[in-house]
Residue frames relative to the residue before (quaternion, step in Angstrom):
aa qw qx qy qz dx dy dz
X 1.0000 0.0000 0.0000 0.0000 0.00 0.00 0.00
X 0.3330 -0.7253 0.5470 0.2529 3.78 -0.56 0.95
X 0.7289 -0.6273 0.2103 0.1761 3.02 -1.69 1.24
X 0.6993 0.0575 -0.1754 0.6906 3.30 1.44 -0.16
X 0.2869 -0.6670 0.6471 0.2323 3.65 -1.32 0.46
X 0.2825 -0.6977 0.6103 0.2469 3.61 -1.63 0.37
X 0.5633 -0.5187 0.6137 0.1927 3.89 -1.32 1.24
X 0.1047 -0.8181 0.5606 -0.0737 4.16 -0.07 1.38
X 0.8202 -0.1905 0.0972 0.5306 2.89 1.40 -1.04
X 0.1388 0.8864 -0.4415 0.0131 3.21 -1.21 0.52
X 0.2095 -0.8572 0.4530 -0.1272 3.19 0.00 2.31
X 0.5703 -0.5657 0.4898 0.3389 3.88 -1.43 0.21
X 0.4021 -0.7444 0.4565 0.2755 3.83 -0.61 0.92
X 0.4107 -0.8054 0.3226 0.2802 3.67 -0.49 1.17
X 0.5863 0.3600 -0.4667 0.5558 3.91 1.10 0.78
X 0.8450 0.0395 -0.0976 0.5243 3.53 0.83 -0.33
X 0.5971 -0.6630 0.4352 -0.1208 2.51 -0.53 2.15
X 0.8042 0.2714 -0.2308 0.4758 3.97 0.65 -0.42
X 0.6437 0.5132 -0.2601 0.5047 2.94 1.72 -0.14
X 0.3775 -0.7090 0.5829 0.1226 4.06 -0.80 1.32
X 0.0638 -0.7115 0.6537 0.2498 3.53 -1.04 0.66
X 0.3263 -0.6750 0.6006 0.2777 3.99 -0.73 1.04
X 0.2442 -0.6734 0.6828 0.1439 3.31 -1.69 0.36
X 0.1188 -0.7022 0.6890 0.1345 3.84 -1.02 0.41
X 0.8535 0.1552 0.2545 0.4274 3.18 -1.30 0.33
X 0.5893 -0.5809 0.3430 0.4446 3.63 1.36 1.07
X 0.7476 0.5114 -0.2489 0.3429 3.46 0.62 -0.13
X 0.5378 -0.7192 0.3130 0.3090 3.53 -0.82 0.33
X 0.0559 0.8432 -0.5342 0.0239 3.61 0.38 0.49
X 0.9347 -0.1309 0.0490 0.3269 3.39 -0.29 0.30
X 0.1303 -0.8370 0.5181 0.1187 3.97 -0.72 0.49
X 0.2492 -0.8330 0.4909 -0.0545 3.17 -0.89 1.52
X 0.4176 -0.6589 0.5739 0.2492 3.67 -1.30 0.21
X 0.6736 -0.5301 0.2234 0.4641 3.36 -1.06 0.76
X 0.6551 0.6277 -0.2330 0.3501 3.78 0.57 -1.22
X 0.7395 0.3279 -0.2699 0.5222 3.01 1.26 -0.65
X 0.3545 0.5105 -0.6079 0.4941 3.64 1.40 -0.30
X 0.7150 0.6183 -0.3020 0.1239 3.63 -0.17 -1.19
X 0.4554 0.7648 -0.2015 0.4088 2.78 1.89 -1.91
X 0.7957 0.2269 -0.0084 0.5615 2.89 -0.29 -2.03
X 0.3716 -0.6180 0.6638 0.1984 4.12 -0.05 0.17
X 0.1440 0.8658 -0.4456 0.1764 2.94 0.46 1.56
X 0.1042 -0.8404 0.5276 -0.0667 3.93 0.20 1.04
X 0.5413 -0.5568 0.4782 0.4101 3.15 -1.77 0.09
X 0.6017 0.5277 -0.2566 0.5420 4.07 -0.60 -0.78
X 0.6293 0.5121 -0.4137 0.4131 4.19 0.36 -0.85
X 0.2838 -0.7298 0.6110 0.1163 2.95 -1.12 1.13
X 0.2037 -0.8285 0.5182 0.0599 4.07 -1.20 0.73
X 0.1920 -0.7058 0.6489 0.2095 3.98 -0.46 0.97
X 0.7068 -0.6236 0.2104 0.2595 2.73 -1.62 0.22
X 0.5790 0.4493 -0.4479 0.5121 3.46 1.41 -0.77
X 0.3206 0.1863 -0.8209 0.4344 4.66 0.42 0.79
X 0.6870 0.5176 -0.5031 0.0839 3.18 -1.14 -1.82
X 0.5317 0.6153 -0.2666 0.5173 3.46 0.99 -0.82
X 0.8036 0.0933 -0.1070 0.5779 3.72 -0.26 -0.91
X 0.6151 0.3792 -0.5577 0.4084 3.07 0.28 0.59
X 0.3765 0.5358 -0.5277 0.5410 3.97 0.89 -0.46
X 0.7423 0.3585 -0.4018 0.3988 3.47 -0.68 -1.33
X 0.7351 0.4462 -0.3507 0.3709 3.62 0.07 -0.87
X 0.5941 0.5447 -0.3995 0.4367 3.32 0.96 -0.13
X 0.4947 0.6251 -0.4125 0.4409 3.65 1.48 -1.40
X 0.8004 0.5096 -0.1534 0.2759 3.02 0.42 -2.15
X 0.6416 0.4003 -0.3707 0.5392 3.73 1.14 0.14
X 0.6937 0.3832 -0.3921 0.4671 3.52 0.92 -0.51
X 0.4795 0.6295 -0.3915 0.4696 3.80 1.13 0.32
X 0.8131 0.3347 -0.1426 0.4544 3.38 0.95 -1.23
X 0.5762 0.6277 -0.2651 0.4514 3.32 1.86 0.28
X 0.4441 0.6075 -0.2085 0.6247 3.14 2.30 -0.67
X 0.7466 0.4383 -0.2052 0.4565 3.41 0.55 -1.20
X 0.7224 0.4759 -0.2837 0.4138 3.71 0.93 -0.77
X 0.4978 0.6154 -0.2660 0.5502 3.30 1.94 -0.75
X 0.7024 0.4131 -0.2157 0.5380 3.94 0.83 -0.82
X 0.6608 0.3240 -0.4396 0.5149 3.50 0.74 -0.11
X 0.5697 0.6106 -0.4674 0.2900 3.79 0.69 -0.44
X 0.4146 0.6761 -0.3223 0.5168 3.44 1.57 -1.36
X 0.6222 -0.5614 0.3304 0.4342 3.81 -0.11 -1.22
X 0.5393 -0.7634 0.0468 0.3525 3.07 -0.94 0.55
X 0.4712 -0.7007 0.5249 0.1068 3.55 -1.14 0.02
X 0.4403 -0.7146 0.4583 0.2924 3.18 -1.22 0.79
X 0.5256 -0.4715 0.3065 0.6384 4.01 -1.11 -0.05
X 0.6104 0.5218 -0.4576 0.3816 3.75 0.67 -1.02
X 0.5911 0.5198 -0.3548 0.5045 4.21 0.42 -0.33
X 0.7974 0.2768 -0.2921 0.4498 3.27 0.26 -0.69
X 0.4476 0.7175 -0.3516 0.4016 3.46 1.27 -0.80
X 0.8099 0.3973 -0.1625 0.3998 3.39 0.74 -1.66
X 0.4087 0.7827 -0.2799 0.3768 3.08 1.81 -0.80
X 0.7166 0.4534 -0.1270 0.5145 3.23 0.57 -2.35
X 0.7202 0.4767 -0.2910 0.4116 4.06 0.73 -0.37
X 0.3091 0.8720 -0.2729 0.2636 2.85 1.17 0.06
X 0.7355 0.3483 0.1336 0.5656 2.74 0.87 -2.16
X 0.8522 -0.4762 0.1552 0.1511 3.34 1.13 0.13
X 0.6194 0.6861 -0.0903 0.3707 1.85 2.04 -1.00
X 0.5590 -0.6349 0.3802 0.3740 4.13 -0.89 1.41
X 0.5792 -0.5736 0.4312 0.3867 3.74 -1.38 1.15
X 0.7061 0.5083 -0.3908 0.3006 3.84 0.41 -1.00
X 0.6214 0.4335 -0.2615 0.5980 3.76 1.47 -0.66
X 0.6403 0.3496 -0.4623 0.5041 3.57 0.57 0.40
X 0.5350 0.5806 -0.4064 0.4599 3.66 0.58 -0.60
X 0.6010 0.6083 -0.3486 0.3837 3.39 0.78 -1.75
X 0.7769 0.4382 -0.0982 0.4413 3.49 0.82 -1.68
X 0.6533 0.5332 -0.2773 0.4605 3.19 0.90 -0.34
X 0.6451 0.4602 -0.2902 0.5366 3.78 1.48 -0.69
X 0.7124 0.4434 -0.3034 0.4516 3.61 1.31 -0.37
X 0.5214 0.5165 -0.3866 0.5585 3.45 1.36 0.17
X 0.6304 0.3135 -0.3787 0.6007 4.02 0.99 -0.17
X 0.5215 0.5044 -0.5169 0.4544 3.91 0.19 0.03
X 0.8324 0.2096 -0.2557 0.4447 3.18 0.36 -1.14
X 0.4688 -0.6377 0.4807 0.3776 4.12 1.16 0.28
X 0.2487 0.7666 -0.5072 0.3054 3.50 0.68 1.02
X 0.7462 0.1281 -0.0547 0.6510 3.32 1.79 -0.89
X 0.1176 0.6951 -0.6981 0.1252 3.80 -0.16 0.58
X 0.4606 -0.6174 0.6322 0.0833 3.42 -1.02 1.31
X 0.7571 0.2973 -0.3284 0.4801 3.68 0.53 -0.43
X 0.4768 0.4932 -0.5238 0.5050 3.91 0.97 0.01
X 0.7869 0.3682 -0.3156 0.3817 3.38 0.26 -1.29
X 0.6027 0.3694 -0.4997 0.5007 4.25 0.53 0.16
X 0.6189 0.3170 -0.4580 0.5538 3.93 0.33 0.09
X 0.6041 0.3182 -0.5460 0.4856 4.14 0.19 -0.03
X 0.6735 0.3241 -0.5242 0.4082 4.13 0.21 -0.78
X 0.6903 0.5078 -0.4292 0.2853 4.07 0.26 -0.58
X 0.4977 0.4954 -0.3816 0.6010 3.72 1.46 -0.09
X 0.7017 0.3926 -0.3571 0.4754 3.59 0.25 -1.03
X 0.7521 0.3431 -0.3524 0.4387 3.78 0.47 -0.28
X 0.7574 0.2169 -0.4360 0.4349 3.50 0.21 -0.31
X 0.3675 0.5647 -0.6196 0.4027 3.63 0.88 0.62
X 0.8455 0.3519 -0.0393 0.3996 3.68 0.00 -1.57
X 0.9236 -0.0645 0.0191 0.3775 3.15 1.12 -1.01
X 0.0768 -0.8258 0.5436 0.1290 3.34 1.37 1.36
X 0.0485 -0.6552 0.7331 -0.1759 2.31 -2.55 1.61
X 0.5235 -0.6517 0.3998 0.3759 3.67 -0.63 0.48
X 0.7496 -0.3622 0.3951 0.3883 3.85 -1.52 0.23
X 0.8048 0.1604 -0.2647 0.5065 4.05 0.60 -0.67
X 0.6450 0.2421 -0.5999 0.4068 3.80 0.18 0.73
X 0.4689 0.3924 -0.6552 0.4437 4.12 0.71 0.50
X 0.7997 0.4385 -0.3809 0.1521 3.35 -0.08 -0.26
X 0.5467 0.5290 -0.3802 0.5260 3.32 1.79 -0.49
X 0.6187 0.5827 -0.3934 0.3507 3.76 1.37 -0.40
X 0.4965 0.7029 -0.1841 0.4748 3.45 1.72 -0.88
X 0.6993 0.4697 -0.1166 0.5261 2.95 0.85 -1.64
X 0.7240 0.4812 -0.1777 0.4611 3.81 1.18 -0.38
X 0.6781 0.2486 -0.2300 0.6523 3.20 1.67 0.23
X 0.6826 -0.6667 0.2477 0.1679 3.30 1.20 1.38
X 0.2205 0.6794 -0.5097 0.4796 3.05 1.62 1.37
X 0.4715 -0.6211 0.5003 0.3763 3.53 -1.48 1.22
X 0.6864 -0.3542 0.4979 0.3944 3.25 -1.72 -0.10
X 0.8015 0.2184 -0.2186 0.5119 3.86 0.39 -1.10
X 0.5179 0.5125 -0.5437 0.4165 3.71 0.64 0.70
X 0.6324 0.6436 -0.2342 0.3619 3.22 1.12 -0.73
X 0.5924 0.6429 -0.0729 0.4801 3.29 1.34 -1.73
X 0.6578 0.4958 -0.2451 0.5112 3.16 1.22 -1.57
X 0.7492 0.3988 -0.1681 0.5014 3.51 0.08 -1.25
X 0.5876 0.4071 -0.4788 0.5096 3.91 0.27 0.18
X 0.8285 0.3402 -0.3244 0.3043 3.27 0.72 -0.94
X 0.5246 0.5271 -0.4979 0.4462 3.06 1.20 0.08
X 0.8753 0.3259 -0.1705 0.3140 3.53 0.27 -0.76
X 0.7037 0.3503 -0.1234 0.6057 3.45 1.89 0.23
X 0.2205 -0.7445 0.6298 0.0217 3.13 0.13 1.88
X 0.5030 -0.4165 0.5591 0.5109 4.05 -1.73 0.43
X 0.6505 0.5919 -0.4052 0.2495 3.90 0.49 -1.14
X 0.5813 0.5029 -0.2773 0.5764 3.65 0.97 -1.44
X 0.8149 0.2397 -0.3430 0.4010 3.99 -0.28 -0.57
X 0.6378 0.3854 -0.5114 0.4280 3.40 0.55 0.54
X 0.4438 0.6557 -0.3704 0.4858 3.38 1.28 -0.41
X 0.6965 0.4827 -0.2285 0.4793 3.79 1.00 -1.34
X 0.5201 0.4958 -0.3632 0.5931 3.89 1.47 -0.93
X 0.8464 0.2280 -0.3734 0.3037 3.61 -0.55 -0.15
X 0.5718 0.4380 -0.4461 0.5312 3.70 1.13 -0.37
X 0.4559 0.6768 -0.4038 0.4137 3.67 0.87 -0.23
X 0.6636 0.4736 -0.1102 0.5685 3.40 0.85 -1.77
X 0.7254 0.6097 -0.1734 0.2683 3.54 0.62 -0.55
X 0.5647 0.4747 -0.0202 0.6748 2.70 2.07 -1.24
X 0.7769 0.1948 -0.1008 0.5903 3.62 1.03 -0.44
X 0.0327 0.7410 -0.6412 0.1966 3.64 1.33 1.56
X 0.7115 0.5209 -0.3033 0.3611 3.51 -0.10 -1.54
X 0.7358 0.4986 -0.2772 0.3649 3.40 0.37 -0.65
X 0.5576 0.5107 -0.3312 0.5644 3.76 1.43 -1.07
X 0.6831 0.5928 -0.4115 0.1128 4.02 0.18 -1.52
X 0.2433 0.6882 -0.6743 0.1117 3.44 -1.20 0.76
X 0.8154 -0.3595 0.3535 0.2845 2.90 -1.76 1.02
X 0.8572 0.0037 -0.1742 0.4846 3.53 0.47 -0.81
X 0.5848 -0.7144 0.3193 0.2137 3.57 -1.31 0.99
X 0.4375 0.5950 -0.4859 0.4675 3.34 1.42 0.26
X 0.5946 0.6575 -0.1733 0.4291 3.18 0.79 -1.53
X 0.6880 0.3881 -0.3282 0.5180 3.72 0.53 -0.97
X 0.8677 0.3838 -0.2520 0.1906 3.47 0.69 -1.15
X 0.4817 0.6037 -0.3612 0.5225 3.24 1.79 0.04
X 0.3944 0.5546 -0.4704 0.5617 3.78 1.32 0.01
X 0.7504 0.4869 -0.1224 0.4300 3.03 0.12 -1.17
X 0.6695 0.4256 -0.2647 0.5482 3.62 0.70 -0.83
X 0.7162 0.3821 -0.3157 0.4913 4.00 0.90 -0.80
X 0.4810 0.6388 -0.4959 0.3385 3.91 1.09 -0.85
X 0.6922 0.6286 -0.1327 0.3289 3.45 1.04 -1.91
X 0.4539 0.7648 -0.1686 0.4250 3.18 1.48 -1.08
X 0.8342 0.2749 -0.0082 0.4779 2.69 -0.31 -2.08
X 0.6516 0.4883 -0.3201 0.4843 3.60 0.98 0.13
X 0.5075 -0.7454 0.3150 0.2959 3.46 1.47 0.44
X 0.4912 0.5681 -0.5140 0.4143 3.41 1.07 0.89
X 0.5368 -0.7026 0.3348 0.3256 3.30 -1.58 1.32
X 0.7570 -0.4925 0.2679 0.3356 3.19 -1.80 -0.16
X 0.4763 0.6359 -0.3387 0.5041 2.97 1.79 -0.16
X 0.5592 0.7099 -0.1988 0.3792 2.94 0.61 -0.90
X 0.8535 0.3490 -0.0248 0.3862 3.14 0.17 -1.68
X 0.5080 0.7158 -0.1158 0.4650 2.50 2.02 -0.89
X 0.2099 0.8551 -0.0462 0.4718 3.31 2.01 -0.66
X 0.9510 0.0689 0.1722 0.2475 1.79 -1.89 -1.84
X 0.7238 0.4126 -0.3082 0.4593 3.88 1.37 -0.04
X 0.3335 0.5627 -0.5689 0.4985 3.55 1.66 0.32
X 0.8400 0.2731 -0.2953 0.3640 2.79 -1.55 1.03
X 0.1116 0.9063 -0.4029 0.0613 3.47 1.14 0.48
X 0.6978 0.4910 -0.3387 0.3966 3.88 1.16 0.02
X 0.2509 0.5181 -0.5574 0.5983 3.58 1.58 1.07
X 0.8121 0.1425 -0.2636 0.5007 3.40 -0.50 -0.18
X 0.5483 0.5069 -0.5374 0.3920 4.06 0.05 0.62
X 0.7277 0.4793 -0.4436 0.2097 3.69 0.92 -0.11
């Protein structure tokens, strides 16, 4: 490869319009967004060595990285460890994710604590559950321990999830009923369960088992 290349040409891409495809040396080498045309004062007739060509490549990675990533958070959100794993996917090198990943917390694009108060709304909207399966879920998309803690306790009195266990049971009467009452309440005792509410709880919310027989 010769020691500098020369910029021949350098036109708007015909589906995406903000984006320039650069030529080297008659040749295509590499497609850019305005800012970075700008960055690097990028012209026809300009001539490039290799260690631009070089940081300028990366800079190209590094915008199509943070365009991938901005596209996945639009979808919904996501934790840094999700998107992290997301952006690796494709291949991309840890230091150019990081890179992207520290400019998405400058600008509060990702905050691990927004996203565990958006998944605890989205779940007890769609899919009430008790305090320990949000948290092993939390804890599975690579939420700290005291972000977690924090946000349950603000938003999940012990009072309010038992309150959720019995309107729970209520809404899902028909499904527990059987002839014998042991039988109904261990339905009832596993439904609760598997929905990540404690034993205390659950323990609870099924005393009294002829609210939910009518």
């Amino acid at each position: 490869m010769p020691a500098a290349l020369l910029i021949t040409k350098i036109e708007p891409q015909k589906n995406r319009p903000h984006r320039k495809s650069v030529y080297l040396d008659g040749k295509f080498a590499f497609g850019a967004d305005e800012e970075l045309i700008r960055e690097f004062e990028l012209e026809e007739e300009k001539k490039l060595n290799q260690r631009e060509l070089k940081q300028i490549l990366w800079s190209v990675d590094r915008s199509k990285l943070k365009e991938r990533a901005i596209r996945l958070l639009s979808i919904r959100p996501r934790s840094e460890k999700e998107l992290k794993e997301k952006l690796r996917q494709k291949g991309a090198g840890v230091k150019l994710v990081e890179g992207v990943l520290s400019e998405l917390r400058e600008k509060q694009l990702i905050d691990d604590e927004k996203f565990a108060y958006s998944w605890v709304e989205s779940r007890m909207l769609n899919k009430p559950m008790g305090k320990f399966l949000l948290k092993r879920e939390l804890m599975g998309k690579g939420v700290k321990a005291e972000i977690i803690e924090r946000v349950l306790a603000e938003n999940y009195q012990e009072e309010d999830e038992l309150e959720l266990a019995k309107k729970l049971l209520q809404r899902k009467a028909k499904r527990f009923k059987d002839t014998d009452e042991l039988k109904t309440k261990k339905r009832m005792k596993d439904f609760l369960l598997r929905r990540g509410f404690s034993y205390e709880v659950v323990r609870q919310a099924v005393k009294g088992l002829e609210e939910y027989s009518e």
